[in-house]
SESEVEX-203944 format. One record per atom (N, C-alpha, C): atom name; x, y, z; residue number from 1; residue in one letter. Coordinates in steps of 0.05 Angstrom, whole numbers, plus 32768, in hexadecimal, padded with zeros to 4 digits. Each point is the difference from the previous one (the first is absolute). Layout:
<nodes>
CA | X | Y | Z | NUM | A
...
</nodes>
This chain:
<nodes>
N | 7D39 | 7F12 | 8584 | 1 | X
CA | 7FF0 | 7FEA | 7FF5 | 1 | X
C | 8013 | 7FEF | 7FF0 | 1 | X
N | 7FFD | 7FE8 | 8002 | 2 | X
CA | 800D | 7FED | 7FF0 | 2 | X
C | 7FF6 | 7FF2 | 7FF0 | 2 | X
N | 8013 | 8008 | 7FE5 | 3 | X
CA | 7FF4 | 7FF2 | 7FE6 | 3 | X
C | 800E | 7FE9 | 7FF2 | 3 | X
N | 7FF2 | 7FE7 | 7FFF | 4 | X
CA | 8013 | 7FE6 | 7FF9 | 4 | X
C | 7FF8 | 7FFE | 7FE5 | 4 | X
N | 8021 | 7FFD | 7FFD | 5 | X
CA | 800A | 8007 | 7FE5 | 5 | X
C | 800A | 7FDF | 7FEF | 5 | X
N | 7FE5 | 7FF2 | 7FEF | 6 | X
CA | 800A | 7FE8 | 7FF5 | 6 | X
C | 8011 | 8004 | 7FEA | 6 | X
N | 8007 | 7FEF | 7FF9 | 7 | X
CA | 8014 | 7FF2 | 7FDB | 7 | X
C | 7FF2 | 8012 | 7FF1 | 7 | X
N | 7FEC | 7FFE | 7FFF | 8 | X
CA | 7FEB | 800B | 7FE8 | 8 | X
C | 8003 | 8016 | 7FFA | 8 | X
N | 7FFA | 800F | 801A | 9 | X
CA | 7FFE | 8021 | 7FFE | 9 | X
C | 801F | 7FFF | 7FFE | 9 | X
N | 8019 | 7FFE | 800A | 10 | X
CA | 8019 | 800E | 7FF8 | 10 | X
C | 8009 | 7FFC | 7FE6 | 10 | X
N | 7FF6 | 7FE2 | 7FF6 | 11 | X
CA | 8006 | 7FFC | 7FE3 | 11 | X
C | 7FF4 | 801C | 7FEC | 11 | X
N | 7FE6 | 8006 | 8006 | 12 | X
CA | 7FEC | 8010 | 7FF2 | 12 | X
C | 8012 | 801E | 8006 | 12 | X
N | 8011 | 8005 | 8018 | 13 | X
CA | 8002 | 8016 | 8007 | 13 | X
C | 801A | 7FFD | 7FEA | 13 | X
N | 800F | 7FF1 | 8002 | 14 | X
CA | 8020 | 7FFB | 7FEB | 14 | X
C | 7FF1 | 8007 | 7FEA | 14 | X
N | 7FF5 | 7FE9 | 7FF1 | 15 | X
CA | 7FF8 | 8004 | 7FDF | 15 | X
C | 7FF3 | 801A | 7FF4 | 15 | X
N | 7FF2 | 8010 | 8018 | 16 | X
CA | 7FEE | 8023 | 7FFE | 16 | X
C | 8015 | 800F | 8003 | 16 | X
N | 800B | 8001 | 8019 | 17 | X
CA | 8016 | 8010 | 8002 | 17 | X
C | 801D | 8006 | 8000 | 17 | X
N | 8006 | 7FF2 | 800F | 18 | X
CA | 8026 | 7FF7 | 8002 | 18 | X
C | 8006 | 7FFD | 7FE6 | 18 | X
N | 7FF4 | 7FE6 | 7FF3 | 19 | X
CA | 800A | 7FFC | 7FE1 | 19 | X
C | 8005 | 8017 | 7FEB | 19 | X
N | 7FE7 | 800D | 8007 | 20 | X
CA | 800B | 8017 | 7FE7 | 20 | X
C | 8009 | 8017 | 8003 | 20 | X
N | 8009 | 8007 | 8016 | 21 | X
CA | 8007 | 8011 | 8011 | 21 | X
C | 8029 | 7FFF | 7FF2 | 21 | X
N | 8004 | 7FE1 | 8009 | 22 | X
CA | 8018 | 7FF9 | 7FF7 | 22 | X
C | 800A | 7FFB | 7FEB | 22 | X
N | 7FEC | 7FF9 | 7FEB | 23 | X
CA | 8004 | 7FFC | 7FE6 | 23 | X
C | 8003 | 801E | 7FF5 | 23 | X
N | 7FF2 | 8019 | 8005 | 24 | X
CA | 7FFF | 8012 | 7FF3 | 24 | X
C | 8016 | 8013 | 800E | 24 | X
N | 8009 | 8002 | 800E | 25 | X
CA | 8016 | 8009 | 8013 | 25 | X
C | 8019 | 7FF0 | 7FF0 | 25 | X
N | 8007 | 7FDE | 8002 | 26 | X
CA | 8016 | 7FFC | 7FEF | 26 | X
C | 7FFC | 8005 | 7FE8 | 26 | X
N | 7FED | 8004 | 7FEB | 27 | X
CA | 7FFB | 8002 | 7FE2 | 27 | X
C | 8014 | 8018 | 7FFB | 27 | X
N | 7FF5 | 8014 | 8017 | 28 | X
CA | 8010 | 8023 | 7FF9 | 28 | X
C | 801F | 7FFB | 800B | 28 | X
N | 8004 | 7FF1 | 8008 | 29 | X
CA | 8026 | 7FF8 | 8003 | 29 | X
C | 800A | 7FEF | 7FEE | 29 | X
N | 7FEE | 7FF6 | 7FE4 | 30 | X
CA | 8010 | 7FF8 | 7FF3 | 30 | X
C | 8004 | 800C | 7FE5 | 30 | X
N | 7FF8 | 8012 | 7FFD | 31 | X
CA | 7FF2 | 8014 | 7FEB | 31 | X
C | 8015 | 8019 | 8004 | 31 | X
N | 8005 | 800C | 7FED | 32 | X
CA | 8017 | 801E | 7FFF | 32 | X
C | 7FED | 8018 | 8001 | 32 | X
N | 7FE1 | 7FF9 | 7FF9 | 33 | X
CA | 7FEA | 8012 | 8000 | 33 | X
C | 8007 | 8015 | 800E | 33 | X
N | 8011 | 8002 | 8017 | 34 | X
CA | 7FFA | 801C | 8015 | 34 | X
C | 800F | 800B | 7FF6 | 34 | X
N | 8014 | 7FFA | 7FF0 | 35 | X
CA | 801A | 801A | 7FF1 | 35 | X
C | 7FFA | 8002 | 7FE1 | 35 | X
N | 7FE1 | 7FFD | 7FFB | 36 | X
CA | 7FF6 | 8005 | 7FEC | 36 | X
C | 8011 | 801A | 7FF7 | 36 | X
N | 800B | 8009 | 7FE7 | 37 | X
CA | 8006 | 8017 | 7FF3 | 37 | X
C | 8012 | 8009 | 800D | 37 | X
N | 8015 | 7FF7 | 8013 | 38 | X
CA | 8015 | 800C | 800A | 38 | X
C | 8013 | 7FF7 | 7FE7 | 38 | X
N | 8002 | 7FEB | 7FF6 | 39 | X
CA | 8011 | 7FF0 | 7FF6 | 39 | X
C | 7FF5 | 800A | 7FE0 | 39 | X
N | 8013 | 7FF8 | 7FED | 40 | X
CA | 7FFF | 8000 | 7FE3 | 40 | X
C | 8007 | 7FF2 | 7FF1 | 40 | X
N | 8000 | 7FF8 | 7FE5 | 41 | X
CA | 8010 | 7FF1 | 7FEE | 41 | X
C | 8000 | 8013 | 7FE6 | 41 | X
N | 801A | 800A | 7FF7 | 42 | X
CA | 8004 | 8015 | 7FE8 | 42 | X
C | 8002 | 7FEE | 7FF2 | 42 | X
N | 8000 | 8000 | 7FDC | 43 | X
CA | 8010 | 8000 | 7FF2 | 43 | X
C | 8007 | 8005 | 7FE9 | 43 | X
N | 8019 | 7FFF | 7FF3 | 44 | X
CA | 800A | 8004 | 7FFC | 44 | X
C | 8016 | 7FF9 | 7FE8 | 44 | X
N | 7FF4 | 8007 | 7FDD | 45 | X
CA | 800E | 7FED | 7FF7 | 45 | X
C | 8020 | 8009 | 7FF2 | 45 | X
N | 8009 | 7FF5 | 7FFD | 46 | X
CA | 801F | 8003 | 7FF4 | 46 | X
C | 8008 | 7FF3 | 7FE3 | 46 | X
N | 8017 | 800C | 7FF3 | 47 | X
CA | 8009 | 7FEF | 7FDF | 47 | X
C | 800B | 7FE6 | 8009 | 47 | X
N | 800E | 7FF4 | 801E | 48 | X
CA | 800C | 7FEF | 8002 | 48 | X
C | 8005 | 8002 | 8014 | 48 | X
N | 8009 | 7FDD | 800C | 49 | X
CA | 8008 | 7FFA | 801C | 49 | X
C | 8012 | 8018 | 800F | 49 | X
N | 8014 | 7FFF | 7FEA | 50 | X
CA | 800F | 8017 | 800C | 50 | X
C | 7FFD | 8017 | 800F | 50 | X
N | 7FEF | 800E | 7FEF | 51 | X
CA | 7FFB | 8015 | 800D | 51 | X
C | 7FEA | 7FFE | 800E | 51 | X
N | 7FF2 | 7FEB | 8003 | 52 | X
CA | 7FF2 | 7FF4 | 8019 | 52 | X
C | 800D | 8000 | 801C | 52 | X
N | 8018 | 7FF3 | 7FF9 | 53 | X
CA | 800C | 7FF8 | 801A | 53 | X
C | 800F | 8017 | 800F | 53 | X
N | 800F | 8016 | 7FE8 | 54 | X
CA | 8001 | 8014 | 800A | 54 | X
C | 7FE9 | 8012 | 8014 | 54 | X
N | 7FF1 | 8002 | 7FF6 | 55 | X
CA | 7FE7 | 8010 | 8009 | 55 | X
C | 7FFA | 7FEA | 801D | 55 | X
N | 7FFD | 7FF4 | 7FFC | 56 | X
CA | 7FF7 | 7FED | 8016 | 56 | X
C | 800F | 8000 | 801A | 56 | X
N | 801D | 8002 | 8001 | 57 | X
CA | 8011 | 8003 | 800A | 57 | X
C | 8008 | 801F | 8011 | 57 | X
N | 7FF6 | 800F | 7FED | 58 | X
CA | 8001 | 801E | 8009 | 58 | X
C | 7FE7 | 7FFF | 8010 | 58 | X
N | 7FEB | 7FFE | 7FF9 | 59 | X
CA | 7FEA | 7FFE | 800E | 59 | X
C | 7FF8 | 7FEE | 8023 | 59 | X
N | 800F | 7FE3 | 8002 | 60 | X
CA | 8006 | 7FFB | 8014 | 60 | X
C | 8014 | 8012 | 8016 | 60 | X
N | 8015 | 8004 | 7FF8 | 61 | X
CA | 801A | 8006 | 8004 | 61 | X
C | 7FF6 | 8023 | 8014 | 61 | X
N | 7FEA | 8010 | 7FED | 62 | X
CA | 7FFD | 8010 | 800B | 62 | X
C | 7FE1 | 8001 | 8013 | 62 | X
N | 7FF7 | 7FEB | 7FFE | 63 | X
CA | 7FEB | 7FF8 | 8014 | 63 | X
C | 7FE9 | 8009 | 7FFC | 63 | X
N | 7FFD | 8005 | 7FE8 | 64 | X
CA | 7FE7 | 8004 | 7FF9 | 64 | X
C | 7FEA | 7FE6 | 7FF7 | 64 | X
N | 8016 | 7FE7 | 7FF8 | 65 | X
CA | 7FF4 | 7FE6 | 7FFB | 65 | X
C | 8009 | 7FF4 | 800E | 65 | X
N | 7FF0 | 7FE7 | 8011 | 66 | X
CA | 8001 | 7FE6 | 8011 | 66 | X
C | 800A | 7FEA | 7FE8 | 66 | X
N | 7FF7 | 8004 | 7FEB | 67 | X
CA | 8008 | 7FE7 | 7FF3 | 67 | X
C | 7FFC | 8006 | 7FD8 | 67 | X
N | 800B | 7FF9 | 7FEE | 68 | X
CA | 7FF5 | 8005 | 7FE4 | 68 | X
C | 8003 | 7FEE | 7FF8 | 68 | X
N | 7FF3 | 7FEF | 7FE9 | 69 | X
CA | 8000 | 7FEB | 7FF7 | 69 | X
C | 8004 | 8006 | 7FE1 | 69 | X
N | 800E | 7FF7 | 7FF0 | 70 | X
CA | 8001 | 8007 | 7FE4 | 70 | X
C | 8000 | 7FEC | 7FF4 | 70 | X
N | 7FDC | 8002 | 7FF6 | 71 | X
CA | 7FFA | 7FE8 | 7FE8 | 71 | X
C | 8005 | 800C | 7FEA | 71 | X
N | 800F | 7FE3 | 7FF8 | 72 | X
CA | 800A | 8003 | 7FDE | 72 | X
C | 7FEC | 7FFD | 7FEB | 72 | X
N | 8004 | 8007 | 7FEA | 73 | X
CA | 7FEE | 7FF6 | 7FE6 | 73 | X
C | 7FED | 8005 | 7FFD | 73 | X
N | 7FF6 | 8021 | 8008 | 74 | X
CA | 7FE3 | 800C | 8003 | 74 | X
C | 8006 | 8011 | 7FDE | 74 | X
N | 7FEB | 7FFC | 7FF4 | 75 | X
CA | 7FFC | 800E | 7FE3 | 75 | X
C | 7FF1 | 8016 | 8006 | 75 | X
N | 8003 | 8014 | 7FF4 | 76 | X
CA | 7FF0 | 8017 | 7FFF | 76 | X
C | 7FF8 | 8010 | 7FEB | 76 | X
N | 7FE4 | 7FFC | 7FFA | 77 | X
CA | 7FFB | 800D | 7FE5 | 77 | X
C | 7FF5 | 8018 | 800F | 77 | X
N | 8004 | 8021 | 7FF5 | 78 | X
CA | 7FF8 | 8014 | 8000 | 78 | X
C | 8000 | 8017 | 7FF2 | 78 | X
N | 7FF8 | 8017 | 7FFC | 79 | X
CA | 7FFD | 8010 | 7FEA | 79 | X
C | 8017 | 8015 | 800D | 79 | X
N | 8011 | 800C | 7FF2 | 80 | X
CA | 801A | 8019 | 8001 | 80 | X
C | 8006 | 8009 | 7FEF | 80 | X
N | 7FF4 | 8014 | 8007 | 81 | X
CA | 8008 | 8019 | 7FE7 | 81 | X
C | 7FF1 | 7FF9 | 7FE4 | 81 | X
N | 7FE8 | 7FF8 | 8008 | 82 | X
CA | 7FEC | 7FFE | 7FE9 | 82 | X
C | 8008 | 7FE8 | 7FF5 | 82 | X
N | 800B | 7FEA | 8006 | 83 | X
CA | 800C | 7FEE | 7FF1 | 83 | X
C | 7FFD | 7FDE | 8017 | 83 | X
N | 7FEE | 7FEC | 7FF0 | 84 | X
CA | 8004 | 7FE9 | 8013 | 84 | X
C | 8018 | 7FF4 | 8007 | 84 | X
N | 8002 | 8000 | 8015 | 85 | X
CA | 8019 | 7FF0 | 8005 | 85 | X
C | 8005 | 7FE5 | 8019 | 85 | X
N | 8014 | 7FEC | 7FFE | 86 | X
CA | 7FF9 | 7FE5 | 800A | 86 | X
C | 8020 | 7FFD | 8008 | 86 | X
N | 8006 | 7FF6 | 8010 | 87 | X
CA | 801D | 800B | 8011 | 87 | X
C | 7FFB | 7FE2 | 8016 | 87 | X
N | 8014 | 7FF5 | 7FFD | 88 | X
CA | 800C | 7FF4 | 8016 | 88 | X
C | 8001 | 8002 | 801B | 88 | X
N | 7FFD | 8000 | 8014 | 89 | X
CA | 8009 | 800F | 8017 | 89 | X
C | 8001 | 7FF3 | 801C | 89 | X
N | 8003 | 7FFB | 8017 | 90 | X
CA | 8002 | 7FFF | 801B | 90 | X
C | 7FF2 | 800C | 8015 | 90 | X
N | 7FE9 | 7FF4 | 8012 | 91 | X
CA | 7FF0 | 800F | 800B | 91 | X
C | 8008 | 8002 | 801E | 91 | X
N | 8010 | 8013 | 800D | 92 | X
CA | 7FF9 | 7FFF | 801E | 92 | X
C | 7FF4 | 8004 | 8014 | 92 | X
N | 7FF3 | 7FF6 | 8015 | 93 | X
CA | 7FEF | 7FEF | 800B | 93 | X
C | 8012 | 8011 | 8020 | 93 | X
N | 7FF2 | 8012 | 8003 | 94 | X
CA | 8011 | 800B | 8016 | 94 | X
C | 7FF0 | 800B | 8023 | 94 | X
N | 8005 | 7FEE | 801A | 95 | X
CA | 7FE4 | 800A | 8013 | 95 | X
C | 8013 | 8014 | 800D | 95 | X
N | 7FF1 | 8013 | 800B | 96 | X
CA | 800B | 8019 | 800C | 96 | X
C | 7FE7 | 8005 | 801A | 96 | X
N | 8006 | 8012 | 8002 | 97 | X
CA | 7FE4 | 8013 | 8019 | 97 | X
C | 7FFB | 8018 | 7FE7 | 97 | X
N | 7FE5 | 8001 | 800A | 98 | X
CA | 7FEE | 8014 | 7FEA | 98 | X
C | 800C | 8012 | 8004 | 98 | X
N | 800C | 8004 | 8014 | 99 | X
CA | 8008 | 8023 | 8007 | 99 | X
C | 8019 | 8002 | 7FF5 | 99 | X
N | 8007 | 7FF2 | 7FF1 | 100 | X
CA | 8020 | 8000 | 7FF4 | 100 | X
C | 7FFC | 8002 | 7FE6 | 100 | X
N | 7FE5 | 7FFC | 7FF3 | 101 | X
CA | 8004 | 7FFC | 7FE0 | 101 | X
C | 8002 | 8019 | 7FF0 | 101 | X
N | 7FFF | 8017 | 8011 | 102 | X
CA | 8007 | 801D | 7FE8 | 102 | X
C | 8023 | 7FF4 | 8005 | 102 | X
N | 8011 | 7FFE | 8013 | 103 | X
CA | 801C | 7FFE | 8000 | 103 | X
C | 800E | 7FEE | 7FF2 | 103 | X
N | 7FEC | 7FEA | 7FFF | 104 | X
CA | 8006 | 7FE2 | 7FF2 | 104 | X
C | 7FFF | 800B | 7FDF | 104 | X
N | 7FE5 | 8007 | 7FF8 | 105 | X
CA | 8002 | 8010 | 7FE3 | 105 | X
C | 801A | 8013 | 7FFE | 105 | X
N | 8008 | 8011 | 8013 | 106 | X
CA | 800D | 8018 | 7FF3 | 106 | X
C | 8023 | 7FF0 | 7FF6 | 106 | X
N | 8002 | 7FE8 | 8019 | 107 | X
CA | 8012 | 7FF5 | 7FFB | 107 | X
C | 8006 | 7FED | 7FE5 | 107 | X
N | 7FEF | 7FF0 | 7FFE | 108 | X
CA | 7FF7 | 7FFB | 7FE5 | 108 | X
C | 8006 | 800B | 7FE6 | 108 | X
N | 7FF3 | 8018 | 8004 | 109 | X
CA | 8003 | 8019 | 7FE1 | 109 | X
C | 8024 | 8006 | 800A | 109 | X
N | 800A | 8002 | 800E | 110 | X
CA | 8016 | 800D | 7FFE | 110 | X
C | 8016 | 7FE6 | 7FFB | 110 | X
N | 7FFE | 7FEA | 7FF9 | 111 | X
CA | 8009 | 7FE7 | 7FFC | 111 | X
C | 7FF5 | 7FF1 | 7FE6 | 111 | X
N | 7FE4 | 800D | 7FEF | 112 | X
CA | 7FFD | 7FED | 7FF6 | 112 | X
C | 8005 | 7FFF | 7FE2 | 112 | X
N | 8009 | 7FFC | 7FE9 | 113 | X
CA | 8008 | 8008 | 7FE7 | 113 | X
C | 7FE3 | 800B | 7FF0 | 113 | X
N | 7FEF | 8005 | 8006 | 114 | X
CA | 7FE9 | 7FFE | 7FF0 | 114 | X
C | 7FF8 | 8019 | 7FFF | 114 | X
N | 7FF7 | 800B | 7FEC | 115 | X
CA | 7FFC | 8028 | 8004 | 115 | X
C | 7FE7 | 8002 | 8014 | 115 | X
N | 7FEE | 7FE7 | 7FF5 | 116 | X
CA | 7FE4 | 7FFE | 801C | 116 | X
C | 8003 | 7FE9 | 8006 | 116 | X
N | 8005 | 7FFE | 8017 | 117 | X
CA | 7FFB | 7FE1 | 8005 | 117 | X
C | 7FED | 7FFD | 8018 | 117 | X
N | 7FF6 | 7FE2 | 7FFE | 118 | X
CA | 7FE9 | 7FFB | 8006 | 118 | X
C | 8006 | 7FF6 | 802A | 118 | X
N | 7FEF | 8010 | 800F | 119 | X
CA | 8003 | 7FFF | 8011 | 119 | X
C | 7FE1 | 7FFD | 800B | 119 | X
N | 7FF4 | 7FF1 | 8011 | 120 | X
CA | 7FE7 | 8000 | 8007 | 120 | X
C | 8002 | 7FEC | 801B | 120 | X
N | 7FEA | 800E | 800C | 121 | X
CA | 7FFF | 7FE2 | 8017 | 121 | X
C | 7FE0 | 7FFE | 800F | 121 | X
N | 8002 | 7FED | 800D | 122 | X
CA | 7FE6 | 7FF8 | 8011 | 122 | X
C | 7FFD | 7FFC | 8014 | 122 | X
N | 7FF0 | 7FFD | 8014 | 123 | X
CA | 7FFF | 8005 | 8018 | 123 | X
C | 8005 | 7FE1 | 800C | 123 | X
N | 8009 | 7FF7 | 800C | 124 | X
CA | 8002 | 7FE0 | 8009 | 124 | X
C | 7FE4 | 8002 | 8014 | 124 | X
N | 7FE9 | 7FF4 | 7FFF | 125 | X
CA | 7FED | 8005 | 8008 | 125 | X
C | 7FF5 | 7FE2 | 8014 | 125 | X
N | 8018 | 7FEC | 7FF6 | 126 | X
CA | 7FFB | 7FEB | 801F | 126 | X
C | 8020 | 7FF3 | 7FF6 | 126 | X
N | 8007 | 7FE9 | 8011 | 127 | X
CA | 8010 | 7FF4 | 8000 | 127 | X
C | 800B | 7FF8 | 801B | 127 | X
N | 8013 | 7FEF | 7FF7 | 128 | X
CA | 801A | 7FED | 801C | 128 | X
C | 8000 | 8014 | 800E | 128 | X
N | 7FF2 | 8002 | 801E | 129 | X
CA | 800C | 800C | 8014 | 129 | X
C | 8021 | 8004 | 8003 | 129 | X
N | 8009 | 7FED | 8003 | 130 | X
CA | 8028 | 7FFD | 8005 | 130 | X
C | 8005 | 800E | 7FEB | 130 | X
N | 7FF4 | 7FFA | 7FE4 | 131 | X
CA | 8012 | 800B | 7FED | 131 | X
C | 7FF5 | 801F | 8001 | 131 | X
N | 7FE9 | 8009 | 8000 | 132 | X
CA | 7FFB | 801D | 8003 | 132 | X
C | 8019 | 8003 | 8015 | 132 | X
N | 7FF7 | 7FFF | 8013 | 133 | X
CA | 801E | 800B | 801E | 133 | X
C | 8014 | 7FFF | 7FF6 | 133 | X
N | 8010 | 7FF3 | 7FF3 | 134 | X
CA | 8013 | 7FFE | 7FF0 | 134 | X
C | 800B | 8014 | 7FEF | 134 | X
N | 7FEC | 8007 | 7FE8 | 135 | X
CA | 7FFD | 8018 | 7FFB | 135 | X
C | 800C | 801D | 800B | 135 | X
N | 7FEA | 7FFD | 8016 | 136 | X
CA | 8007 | 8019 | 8013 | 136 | X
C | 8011 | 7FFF | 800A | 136 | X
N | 800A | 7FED | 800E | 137 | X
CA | 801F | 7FFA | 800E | 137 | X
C | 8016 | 8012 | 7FF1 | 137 | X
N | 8003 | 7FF1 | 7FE1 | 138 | X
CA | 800D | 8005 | 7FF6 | 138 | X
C | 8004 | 8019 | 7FED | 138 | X
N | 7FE5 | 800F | 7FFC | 139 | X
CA | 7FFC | 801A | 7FEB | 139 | X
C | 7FFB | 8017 | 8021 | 139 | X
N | 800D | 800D | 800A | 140 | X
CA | 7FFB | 8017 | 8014 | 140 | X
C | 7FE7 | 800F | 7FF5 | 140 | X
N | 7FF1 | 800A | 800D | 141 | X
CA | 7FE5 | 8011 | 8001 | 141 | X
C | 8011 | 800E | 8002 | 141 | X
N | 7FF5 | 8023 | 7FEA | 142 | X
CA | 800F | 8017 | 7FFF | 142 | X
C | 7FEF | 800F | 800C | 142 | X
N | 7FE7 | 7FF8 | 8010 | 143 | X
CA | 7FEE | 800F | 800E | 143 | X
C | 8008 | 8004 | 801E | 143 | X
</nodes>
């Protein structure tokens, strides 16, 4: 049987179907959404650039970080040893793979001047496709 197919109806069939078919298919290729929680951001603060850049450097170098960023001029008020205290300091800003951040910490403590120093991170939970891949390119999965 033959069914004649006007303007009308294929327009109606585009704008119902095709359209959003393709909109929601490219939406998920521009989005990092699917490597939800593979990725992380630690950080990580320090007394000074210096020993920022050190740490930062060890940390690339041995591939546990894609990249560290060390912002200057972060103040930190906190309580030690029963006593307020307000310190100067340098915060690094470091993306890794989740599966790297016990190694990324251990490396950290074994580099960092501080009796505790502050190590924490979060899950990168969307972002730049390229730059997520990037990431991974560059930090090896120890899995």
């Amino acid at each position: 049987m033959l069914t004649f197919i006007n303007r009308k109806t294929i327009l109606t069939l585009y704008i119902s179907i095709i359209r959003p078919t393709f909109l929601v298919a490219t939406s998920n290729m521009s989005s990092g959404i699917v490597d939800a929680d593979k990725y992380s951001v630690a950080y990580v603060t320090v007394p000074n650039i210096d020993v920022g850049k050190s740490i930062g450097h060890t940390l690339v170098k041995n591939k546990v970080a894609a990249c560290v960023n060390i912002i200057p001029g972060v103040t930190s008020i906190y309580e030690w040893k029963n006593e307020i205290a307000e310190d100067s300091e340098a915060l690094l800003m470091i993306k890794t793979r989740t599966s790297l951040v016990d190694k990324l910490t251990e490396l950290v403590r074994a580099n960092h001047p501080y009796e505790v120093c502050e190590v924490i991170s979060l899950p990168i939970k969307n972002g730049n496709p390229p730059y997520l891949k990037w990431i991974g390119d560059t930090v090896p999965d120890v899995n």
